[in-house]
C-alpha positions as CSV (number, residue, x, y, z in Angstrom):
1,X,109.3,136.4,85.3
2,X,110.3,132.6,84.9
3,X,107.5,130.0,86.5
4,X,109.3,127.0,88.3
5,X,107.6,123.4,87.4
6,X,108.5,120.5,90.2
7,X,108.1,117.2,88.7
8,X,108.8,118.4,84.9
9,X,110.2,114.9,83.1
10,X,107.0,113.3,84.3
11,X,103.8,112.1,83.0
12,X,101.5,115.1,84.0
13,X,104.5,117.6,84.6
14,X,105.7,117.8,81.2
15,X,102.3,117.7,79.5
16,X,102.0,120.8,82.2
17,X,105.5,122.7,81.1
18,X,104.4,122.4,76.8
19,X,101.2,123.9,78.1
20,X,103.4,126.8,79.3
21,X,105.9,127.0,76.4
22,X,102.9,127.4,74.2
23,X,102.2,130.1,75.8
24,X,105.2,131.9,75.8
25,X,106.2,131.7,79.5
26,X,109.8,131.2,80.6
27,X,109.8,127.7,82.1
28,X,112.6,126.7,85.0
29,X,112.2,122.3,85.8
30,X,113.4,120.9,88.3
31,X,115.3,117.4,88.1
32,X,117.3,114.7,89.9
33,X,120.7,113.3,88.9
34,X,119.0,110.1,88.3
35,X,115.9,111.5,86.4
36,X,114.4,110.3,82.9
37,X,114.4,113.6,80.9
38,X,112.8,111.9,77.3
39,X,110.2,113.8,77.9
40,X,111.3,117.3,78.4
41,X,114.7,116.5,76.2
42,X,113.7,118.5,73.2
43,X,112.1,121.3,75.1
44,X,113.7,124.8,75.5
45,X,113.4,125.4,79.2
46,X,115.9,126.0,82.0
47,X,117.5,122.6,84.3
48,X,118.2,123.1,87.5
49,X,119.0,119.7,90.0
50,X,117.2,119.8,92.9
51,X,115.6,117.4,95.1
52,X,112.2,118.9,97.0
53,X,113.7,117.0,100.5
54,X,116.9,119.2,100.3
55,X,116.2,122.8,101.4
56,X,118.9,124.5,99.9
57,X,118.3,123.3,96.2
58,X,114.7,124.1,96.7
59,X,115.7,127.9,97.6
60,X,118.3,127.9,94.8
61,X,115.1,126.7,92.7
62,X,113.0,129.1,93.5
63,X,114.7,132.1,93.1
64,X,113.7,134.8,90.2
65,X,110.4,132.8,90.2
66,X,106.9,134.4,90.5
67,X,104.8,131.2,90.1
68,X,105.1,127.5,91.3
69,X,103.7,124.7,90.1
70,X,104.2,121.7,92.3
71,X,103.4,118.9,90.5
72,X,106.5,116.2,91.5
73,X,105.3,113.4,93.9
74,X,105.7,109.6,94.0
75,X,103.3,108.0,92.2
76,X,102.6,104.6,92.7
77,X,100.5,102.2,94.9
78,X,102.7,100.2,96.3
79,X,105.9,100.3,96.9
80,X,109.6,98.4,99.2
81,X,109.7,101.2,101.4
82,X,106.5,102.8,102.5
83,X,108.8,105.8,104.0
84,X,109.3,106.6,100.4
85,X,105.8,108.4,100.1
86,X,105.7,110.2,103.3
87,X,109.4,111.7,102.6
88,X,108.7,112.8,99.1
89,X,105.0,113.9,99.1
90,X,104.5,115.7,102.6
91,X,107.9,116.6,104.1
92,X,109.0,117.6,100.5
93,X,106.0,119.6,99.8
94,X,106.0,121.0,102.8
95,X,109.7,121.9,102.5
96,X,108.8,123.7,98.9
97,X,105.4,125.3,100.1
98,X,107.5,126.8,103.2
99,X,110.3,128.2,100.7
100,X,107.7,129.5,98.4
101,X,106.1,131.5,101.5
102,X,109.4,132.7,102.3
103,X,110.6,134.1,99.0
104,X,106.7,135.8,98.4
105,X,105.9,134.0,95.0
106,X,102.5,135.3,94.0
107,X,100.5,132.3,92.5
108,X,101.3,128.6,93.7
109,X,99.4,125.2,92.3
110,X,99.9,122.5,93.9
111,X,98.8,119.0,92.2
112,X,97.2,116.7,94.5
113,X,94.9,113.4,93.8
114,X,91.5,112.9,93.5
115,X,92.4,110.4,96.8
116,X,92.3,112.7,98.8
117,X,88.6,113.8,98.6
118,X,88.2,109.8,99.4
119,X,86.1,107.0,97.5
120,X,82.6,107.8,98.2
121,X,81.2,104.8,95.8
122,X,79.1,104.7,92.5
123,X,76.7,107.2,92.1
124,X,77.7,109.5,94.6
125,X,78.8,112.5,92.5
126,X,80.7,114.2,95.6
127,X,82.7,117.5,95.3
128,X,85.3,119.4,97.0
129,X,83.8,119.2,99.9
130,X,83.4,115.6,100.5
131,X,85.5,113.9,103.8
132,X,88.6,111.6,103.1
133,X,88.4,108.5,104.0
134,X,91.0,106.4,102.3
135,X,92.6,105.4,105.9
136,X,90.7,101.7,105.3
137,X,92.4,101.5,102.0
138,X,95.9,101.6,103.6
139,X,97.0,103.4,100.3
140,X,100.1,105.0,101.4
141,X,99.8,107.0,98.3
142,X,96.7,108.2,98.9
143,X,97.6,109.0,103.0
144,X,100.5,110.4,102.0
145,X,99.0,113.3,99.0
146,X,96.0,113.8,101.9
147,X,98.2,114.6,104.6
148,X,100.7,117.1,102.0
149,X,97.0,118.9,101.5
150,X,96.9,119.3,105.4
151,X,100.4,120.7,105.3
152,X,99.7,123.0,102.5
153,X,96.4,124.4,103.7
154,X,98.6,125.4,107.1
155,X,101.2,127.2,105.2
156,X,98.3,128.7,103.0
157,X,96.8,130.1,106.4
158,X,100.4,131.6,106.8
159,X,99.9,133.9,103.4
160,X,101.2,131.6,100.8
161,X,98.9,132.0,97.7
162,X,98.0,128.6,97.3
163,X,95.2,126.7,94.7
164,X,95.0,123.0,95.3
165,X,93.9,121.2,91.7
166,X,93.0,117.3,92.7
167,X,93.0,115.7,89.5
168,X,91.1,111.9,88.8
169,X,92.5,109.0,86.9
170,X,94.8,110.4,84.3
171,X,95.7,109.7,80.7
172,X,96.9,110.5,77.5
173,X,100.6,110.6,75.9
174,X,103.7,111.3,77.5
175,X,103.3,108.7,79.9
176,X,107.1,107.0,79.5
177,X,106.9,105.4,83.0
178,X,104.2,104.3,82.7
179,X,101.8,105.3,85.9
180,X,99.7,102.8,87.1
181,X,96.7,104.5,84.6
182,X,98.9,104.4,81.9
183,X,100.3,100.8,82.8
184,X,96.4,99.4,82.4
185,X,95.9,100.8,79.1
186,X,99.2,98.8,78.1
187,X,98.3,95.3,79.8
188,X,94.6,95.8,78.3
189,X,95.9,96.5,74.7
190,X,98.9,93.7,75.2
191,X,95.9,91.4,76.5
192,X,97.7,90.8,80.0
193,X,94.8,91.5,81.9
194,X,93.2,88.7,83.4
195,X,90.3,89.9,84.6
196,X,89.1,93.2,87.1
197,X,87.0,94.1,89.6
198,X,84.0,95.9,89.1
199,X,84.0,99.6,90.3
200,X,83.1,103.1,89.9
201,X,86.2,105.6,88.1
202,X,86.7,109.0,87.1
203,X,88.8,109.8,83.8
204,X,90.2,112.9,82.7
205,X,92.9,113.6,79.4
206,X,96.3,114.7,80.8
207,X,96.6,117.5,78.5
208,X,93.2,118.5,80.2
209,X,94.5,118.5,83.6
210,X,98.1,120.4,82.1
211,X,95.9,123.1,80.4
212,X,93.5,123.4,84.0
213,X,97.2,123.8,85.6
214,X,97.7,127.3,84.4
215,X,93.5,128.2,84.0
216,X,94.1,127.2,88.3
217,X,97.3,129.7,88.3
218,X,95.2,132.5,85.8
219,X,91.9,132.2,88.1
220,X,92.0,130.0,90.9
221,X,90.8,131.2,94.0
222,X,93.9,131.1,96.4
223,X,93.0,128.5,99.3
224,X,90.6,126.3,97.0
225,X,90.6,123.5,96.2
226,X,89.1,122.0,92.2
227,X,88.7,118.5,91.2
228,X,90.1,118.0,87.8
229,X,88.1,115.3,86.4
230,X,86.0,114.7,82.9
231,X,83.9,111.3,82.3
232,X,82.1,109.0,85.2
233,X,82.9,105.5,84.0
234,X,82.3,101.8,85.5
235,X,85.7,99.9,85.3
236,X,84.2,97.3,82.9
237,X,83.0,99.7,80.2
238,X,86.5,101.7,80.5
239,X,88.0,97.9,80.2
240,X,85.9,97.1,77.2
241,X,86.3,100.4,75.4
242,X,90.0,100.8,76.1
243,X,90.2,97.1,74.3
244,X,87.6,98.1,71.4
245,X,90.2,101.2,70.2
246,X,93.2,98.9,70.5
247,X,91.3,96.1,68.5
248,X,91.6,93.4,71.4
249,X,89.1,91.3,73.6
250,X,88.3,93.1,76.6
251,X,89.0,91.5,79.9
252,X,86.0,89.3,80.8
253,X,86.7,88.0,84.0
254,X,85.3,89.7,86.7
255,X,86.9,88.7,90.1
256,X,85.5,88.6,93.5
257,X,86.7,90.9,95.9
258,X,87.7,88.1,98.4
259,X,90.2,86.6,95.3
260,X,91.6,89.6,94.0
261,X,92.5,90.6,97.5
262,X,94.6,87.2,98.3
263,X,95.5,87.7,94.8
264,X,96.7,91.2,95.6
265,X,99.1,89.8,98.5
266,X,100.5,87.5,96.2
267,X,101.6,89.7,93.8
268,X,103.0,92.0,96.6
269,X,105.0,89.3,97.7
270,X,106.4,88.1,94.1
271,X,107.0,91.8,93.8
272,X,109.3,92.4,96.7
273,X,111.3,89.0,95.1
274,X,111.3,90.4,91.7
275,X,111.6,94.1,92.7
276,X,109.5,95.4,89.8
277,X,106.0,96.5,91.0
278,X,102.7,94.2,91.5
279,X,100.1,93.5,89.0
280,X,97.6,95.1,91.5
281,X,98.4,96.1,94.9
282,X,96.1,95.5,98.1
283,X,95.6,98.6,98.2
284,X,94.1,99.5,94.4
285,X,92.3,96.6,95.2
286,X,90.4,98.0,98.0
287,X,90.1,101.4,96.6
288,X,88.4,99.0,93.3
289,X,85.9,98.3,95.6
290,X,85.1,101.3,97.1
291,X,84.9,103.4,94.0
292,X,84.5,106.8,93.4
293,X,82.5,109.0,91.4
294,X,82.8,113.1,90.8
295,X,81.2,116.2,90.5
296,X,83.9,118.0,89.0
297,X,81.8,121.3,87.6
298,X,83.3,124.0,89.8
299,X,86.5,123.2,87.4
300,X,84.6,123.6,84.5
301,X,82.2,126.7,85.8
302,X,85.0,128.5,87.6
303,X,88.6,127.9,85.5
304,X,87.0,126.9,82.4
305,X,89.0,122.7,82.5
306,X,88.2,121.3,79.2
307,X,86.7,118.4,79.1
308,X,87.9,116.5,76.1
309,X,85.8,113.2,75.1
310,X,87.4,109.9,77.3
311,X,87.4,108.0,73.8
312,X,89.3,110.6,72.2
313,X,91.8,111.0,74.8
314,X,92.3,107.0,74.9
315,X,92.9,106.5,70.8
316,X,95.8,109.3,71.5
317,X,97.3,107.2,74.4
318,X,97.2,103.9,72.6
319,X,98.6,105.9,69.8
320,X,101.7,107.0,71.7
321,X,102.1,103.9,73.7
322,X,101.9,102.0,70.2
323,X,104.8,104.8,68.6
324,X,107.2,104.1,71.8
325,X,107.1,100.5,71.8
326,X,104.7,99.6,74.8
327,X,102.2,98.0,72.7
328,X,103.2,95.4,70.9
């Protein structure tokens, strides 16, 4: 049977479909007219246009499939049209998750963020379990994955074999956009980063998270939830050793919260003039300062997630950003 992957010309999807064609499985992605397919270009999978908001390509999608994984959302922290995030990450999922119930698909994983188990601060090692509470954020990104989960869980309850994989911050190659993880390895290494804001992070290697994708799909227990995550880091010494492998000075500067709020705002405003995206949003600011650390062992213990070492995983990425250009 063919496995449908949402999402596949991303950062995280198509790391998750070479997974799968190393495997031998017959991969259908799904794209948009307007998607960047560099990353999926030279694979041997099927295409298929759809768009998760429009029923009818979603059921086209899904047919002859026996496993989903959802992994298409919109990424970003900030963003012209806040609408944007609610559209695409809960009424799309829930359009997908409903379709995937209907046509009796037997393993779905759906890819949600380590958001939506909430910034709990340094030290606090919380776990699956742990309350959301990224409302004071005002991270539509974050509101948006947390209320897709709420959807999901609902149609789960209705007999749709659902795993839930909540992955941390993400990197590694692949990342062509690149995501707002990917886009501070590239201002750090290009020495375009002023200075930061002291908090408490969670990093995990994309081709981690891709492999934990099908480990979720092989033995995840349907209505669970894992947290994909490897290393607990301080932002600083994630900073200083993401500058060390690139051979560069490490940002230095570390900015109140007060400034690098109104700083924030500022670059939220030039960014709706200049229609590219902020250097930091408000609300990556106020998740900074909240931070989060993880417990992520139920991942390891129960689907076996590799944890590859953080400096590794960074030399690749600097690597590929350096091969394509970003770095210069």
């Amino acid at each position: 049977m063919t496995v449908l992957v949402t999402g596949a010309n991303g950062f995280m999807g198509s790391n998750v479909v070479r997974e799968l064609i190393k495997d031998g499985t017959d991969v259908r992605v799904t794209i948009r007219k307007d998607s960047d397919t560099r990353n999926i270009d030279d694979l041997d999978v099927e295409k298929i246009y759809c768009d998760i908001r429009d029923k009818q390509s979603v059921k086209i999608a899904l047919q002859g499939c026996d496993t989903l994984y959802h992994v298409a959302a919109f990424f970003a922290h900030w963003a012209p049209k806040k609408k944007l995030f609610y559209d695409i990450n809960v009424e799309g999922t829930r359009t997908l998750l409903e379709e995937a119930l209907s046509q009796g698909l037997k393993k779905v994983v759906y890819t949600s963020t380590s958001n939506t188990i909430g910034s709990h601060g340094a030290g606090n090692f919380v776990k699956e379990d742990a309350e959301f509470n990224g409302w004071e954020a005002g991270d539509h990104y974050a509101i948006s994955k947390y209320l897709a989960e709420v959807e999901a869980k609902k149609i789960c309850e209705k007999g749709l074999p659902l795993v839930i994989v909540n992955p941390t911050l993400v990197i590694g190659v692949r990342d062509c956009k690149p995501t707002p993880s990917g886009a501070l390895i590239v201002d750090i290494a290009n020495g375009d980063m002023p200075g930061y804001i002291e908090g408490a992070i969670n990093v995990i290697d994309v081709e981690d998270v891709a492999r934990g994708q099908i480990q979720a799909a092989q033995k995840g227990r349907i209505g669970e939830r894992y947290l994909f995550g490897n290393e607990n880091l301080f932002v600083g010494e994630f900073f200083k050793l993401i500058a060390e492998i690139a051979g560069v000075k490490p940002p230095k500067r570390k900015i109140p919260y007060r400034i690098a709020l109104s700083l924030g705002y500022l670059f939220q405003m030039g960014a709706r003039i200049k229609k590219n995206p902020p250097l930091v949003s408000v609300s990556q600011v106020r998740l900074g300062k909240m931070g989060e650390h993880f417990d992520c062992s139920k991942a390891v213990n129960e689907l076996g997630l590799k944890q590859t070492p953080i400096k590794k995983t960074i030399e690749k990425a600097i690597n590929w950003f350096r091969e394509n250009g970003y770095i210069k």
